[in-house]
C-alpha positions, -999 to 999 in steps of 0.1 A, spaced: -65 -228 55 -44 -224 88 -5 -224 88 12 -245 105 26 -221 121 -2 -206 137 -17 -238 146 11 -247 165 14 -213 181 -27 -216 189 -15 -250 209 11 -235 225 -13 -200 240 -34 -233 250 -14 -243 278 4 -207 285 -25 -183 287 -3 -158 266 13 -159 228 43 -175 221 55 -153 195 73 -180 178 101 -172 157 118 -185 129 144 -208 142 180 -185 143 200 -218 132 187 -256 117 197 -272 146 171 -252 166 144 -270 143 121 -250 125 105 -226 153 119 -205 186 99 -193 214 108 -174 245 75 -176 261 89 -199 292 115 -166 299 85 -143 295 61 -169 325 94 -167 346 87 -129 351 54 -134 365 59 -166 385 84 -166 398 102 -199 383 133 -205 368 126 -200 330 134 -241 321 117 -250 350 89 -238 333 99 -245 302 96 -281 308 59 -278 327 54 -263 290 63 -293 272 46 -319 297 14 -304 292 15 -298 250 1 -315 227 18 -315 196 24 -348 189 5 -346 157 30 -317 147 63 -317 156 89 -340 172 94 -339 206 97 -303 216 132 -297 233 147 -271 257 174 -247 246 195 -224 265 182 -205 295 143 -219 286 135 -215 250 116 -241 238 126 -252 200 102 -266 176 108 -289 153 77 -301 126 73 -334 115 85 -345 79 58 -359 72 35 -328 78 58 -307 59 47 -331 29 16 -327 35 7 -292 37 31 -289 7 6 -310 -10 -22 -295 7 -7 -261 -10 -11 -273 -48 -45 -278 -48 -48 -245 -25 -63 -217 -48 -55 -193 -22 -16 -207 -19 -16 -210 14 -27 -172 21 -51 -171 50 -89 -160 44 -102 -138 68 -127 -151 88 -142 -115 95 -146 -98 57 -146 -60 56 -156 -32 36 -123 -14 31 -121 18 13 -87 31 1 -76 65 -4 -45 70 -26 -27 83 -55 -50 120 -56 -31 138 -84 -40 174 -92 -58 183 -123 -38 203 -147 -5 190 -130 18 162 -145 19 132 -115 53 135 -100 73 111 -74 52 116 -44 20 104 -64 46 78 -71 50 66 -35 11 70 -24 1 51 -62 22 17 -56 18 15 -18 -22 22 -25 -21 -5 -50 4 -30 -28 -20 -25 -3 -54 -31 -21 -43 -64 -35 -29 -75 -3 -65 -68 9 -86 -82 -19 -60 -112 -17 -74 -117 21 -109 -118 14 -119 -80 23 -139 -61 0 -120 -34 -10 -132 -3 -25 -104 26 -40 -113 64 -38 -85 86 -63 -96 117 -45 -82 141 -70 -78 178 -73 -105 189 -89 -119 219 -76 -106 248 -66 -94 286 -67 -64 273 -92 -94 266 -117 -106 302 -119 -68 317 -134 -68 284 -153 -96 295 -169 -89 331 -172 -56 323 -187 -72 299 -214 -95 328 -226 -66 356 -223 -48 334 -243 -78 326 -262 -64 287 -264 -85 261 -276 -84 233 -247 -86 207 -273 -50 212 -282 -36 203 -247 -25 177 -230 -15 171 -194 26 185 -203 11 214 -221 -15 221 -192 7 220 -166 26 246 -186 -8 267 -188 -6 260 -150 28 282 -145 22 309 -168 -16 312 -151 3 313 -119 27 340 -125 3 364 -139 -19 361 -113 9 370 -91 18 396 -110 -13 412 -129 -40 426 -100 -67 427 -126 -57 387 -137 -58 381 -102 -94 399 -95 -106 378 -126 -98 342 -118 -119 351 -82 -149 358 -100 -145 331 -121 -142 310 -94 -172 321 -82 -189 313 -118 -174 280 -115 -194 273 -80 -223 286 -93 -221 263 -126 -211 293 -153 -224 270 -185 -189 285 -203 -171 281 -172 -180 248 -163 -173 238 -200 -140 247 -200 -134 229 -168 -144 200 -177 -124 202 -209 -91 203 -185 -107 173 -164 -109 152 -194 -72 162 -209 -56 154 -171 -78 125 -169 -63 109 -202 -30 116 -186 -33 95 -154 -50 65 -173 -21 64 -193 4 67 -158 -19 40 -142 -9 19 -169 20 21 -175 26 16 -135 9 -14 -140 -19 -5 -111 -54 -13 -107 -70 21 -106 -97 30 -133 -118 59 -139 -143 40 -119 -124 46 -88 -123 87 -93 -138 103 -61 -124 139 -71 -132 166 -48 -158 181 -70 -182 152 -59 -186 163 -21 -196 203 -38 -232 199 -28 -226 177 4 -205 207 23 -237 223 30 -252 194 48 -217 188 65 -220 225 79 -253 219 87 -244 186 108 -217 204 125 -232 233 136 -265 212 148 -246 189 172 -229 219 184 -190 206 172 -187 235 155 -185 270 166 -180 308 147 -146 318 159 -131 355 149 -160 350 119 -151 315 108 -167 281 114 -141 259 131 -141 228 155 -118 226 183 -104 189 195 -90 186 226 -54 179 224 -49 196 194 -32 230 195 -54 249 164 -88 239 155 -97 228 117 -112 253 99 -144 241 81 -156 278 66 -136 305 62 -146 340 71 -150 346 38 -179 318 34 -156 301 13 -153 264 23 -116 251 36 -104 219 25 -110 199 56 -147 203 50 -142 182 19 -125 158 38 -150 157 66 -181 152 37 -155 121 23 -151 105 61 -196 106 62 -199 93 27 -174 64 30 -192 55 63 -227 56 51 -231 53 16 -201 30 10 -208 10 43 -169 11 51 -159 -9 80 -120 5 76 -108 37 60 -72 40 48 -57 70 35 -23 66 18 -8 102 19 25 116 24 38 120 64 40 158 60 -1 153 60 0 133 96 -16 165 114 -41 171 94 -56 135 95 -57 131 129 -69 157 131 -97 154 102 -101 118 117 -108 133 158 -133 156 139 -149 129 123 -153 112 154 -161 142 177 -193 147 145 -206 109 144 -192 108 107 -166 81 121 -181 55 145 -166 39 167 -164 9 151 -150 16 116 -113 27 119 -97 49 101 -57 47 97 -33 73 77 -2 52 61 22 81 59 49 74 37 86 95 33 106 110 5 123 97 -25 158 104 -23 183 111 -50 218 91 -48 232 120 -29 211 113 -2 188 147 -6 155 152 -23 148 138 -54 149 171 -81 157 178 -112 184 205 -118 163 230 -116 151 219 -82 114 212 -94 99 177 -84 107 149 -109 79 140 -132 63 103 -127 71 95 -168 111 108 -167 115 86 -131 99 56 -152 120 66 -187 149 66 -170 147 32 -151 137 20 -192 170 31 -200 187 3 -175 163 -25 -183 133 -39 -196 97 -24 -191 90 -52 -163 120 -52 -151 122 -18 -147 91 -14 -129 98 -42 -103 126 -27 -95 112 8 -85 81 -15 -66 103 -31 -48 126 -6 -36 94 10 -28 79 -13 -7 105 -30 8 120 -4 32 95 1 62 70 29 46 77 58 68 117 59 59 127 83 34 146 57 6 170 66 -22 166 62 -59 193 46 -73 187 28 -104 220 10 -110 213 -10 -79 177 -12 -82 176 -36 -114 205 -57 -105 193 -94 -106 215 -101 -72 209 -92 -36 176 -79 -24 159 -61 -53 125 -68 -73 145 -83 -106 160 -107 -81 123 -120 -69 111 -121 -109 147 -142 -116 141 -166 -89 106 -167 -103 120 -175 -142 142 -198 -130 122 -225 -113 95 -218 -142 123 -230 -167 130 -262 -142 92 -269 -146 93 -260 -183 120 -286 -184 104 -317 -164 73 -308 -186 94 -314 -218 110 -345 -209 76 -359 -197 82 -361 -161 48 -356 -143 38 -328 -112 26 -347 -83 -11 -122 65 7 -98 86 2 -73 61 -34 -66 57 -33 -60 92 1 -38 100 -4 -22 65 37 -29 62 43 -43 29 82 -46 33 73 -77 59 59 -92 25 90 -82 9 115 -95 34 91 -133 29 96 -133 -4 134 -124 -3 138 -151 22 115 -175 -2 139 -172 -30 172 -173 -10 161 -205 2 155 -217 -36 186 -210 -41 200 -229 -16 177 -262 -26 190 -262 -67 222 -260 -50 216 -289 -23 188 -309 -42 193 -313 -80 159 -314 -95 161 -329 -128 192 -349 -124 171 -368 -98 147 -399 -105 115 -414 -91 99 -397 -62 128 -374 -53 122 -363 -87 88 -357 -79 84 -342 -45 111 -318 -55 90 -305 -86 63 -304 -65 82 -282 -42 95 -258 -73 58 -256 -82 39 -244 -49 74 -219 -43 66 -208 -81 30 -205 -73 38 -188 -39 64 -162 -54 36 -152 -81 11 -145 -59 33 -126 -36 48 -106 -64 17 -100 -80 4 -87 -44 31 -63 -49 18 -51 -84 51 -67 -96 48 -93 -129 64 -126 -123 84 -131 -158 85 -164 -171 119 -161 -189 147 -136 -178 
């Protein structure tokens, strides 16, 4: 189903040649829709914007659409849609399972990479950020008719496993006893005696190298601290209220026996060369190479990365890879995406995109910490928004401030504005929500009867912005047009207008992974 907006804007690039970027009319008397495109023509022909403006208008047709299209200024043209239209794709919209949200003509395989907490480790407000922009964006997706597919590429694998170990059997500890607070403890004190204790240190290498070599003991304790860290994010995921399941884990221990085959690839085509005894590949326009084995053998990180970039491509078929990770991590995926290319892993048909994201912020405007200046833990950020509201109130509210500042701005944490039910927050959206659901619940009871930017920008705070907008102008209509005190068919096209904005709000809010409450 086409908006009207964009049919009237195809119309328009009919008779121009160009787009008209309309606009939301600045002011009602404008009528409905702006466009500058008569100023933009005058550039290039040399005309007097109205001039041209009014060759516009002679030659549209959008009788069908709006009233008579009407000069403004020096040679905007305003638009003005038809009553009657309005009605119609209003109506159109109830029966609308999609409510109005475009279907792409052109479904894609769309594979996903975010959240990637570290085993052993407690997720903390960066896997916040990465989690519910991830998920924001994966329903926005699936919402448009794209096939998506999520990777959690978590930690693991690596050296940290080997004093992990080590540390369990010093301590002789039974893993069964842990769980993902305790383990991260485990983490620390393994971490300071293998800074501090050579022989520790010497150990957890060689265990390591048991570990890659698939020690039966070794790998049994392992997979002891996968399964306790595991249990840990299933319960975050829920209590977030996202959609990833163990069935989208794509941990870094999956790619172990594909780095050899990467290598091999690399080497082959001749991207990769030995360089002071490592295997690296340069870019041009990059000022160090990526390192893909270390002098040591050992295999650096990026080759896991490069094994994940030929696996999404040929075994999941994906026509679009997105990686939601941190902006500090910008570098390295351009430059693990030029690799990719440079290799034939990426083609050039499938894109690939890195949605960086910024820091959370305390109130004081610097790095969100505790005391101690350690990173806030994802359960004590969500405990203490429970302590200011509801479970679902709560979580909208951290959402939404989330997602509704553009993704690559740092944004502050501050709670006691973040649940308030006025001004642009996530309770306001689920109030504005409750409230026309208790108009409906009302008709219902008397007996009266009921006659996307984003996927492609990857910005979710223009989502946001709509749906603010949305319920401002609700609140301007129960203000303007009483709904129950009315009678007839005022009474009924005006419930039919609370319904498809109810319907509309829900589906937008539940594209953010926020629940639309029925009763506030």
């Amino acid at each position: 189903m086409s908006s009207l907006a964009a049919l009237l804007s195809s119309r328009v690039e009919a008779v121009t040649g160009i787009d008209p970027e309309l606009r939301p009319a600045t002011r009602p008397q404008f009528g409905h829709y702006q466009s500058n495109v008569a100023l933009r023509l005058a550039n290039t022909e040399g005309k007097p914007p109205r001039e041209i403006a009014a060759h516009v208008i002679a030659k549209l047709e959008v009788a069908d659409l709006c009233e008579p299209p009407e000069i403004a200024g020096p040679g905007f043209i305003n638009f003005r849609l038809r009553t009657d239209v309005l009605a119609q794709a209003v109506t159109d919209q109830l029966v609308d399972p999609y409510v109005g949200v475009p279907q792409t003509s052109d479904p894609q395989v769309v594979v996903i990479d975010y959240s990637a907490p570290n085993v052993a480790k407690q997720m903390h407000v960066g896997h916040l950020r990465s989690t519910i922009i991830g998920d924001c964006l994966r329903r926005v997706l699936i919402g448009l008719g794209h096939d998506v597919i999520a990777q959690n590429h978590v930690g693991d694998w690596g050296t940290q496993f080997g004093m992990l170990v080590e540390q369990i059997l010093d301590e002789r500890l039974d893993p069964a006893v842990l769980d993902l607070s305790s383990a991260e403890a485990l983490y620390l004190r393994a971490n300071m005696h293998f800074k501090a204790d050579p022989d520790f240190a010497e150990r957890a290498r060689r265990r390591v190298v048991l570990l890659q070599t698939g020690d039966p003991d070794t790998l049994a304790i392992w997979q002891q601290l996968i399964d306790i860290s595991f249990a840990g994010f299933d319960a975050a995921y829920a209590r977030l209220g996202v959609l990833l399941t163990d069935a989208d884990l794509a941990g870094e221990s999956m790619y172990n026996d594909d780095l050899a085959s990467v290598v091999e690839d690399l080497v082959a085509s001749g991207t990769a060369v030995v360089d002071d005894g490592a295997l690296v590949v340069f870019v041009e326009g990059f000022n160090a190479p990526m390192i893909v084995r270390k002098s040591d053998g050992g295999f650096g990180y990026g080759a896991t990365d490069l094994a994940a970039v030929r696996h999404r491509v040929r075994t999941l078929q994906a026509d679009r890879l997105i990686y939601v990770v941190g902006a500090p991590q910008s570098f390295h995926f351009d430059l693990v995406f030029a690799v990719s290319r440079k290799a034939g892993f990426l083609p050039d048909d499938v894109s690939a995109e890195h949605v960086a994201f910024g820091q959370v912020l305390g109130p004081d405007g610097k790095k969100f910490s505790t005391r101690e200046g350690t990173s806030v833990t994802l359960n004590s950020l969500l405990d203490a928004a429970e302590r200011e509201a509801a479970p679902p109130v709560a979580l909208a509210a951290i959402k939404y401030a989330d997602l509704s500042n553009g993704l690559n701005k740092d944004y502050v944490f501050d709670i006691h504005r973040m649940v308030q039910t006025t001004g642009n927050t996530g309770p306001y959206l689920q109030y504005a929500h409750a409230r026309v659901t208790q108009v409906l619940r009302k008709a219902t009871a008397r007996g009266y009867g009921e006659q996307s930017k984003v996927g492609r920008t990857l910005q979710p705070h223009r989502l946001c912005n709509y749906l603010y907008e949305l319920s401002g102008a609700l609140a301007v209509f129960y203000e303007q047009c009483p709904v129950l005190q009315s009678s007839g068919a005022v009474r009924d096209s005006r419930l039919a207008l609370c319904l498809i904005t109810k319907r509309a709000l829900a589906a937008g809010l539940a594209m953010l992974g926020i629940e639309p409450l029925e009763r506030m």
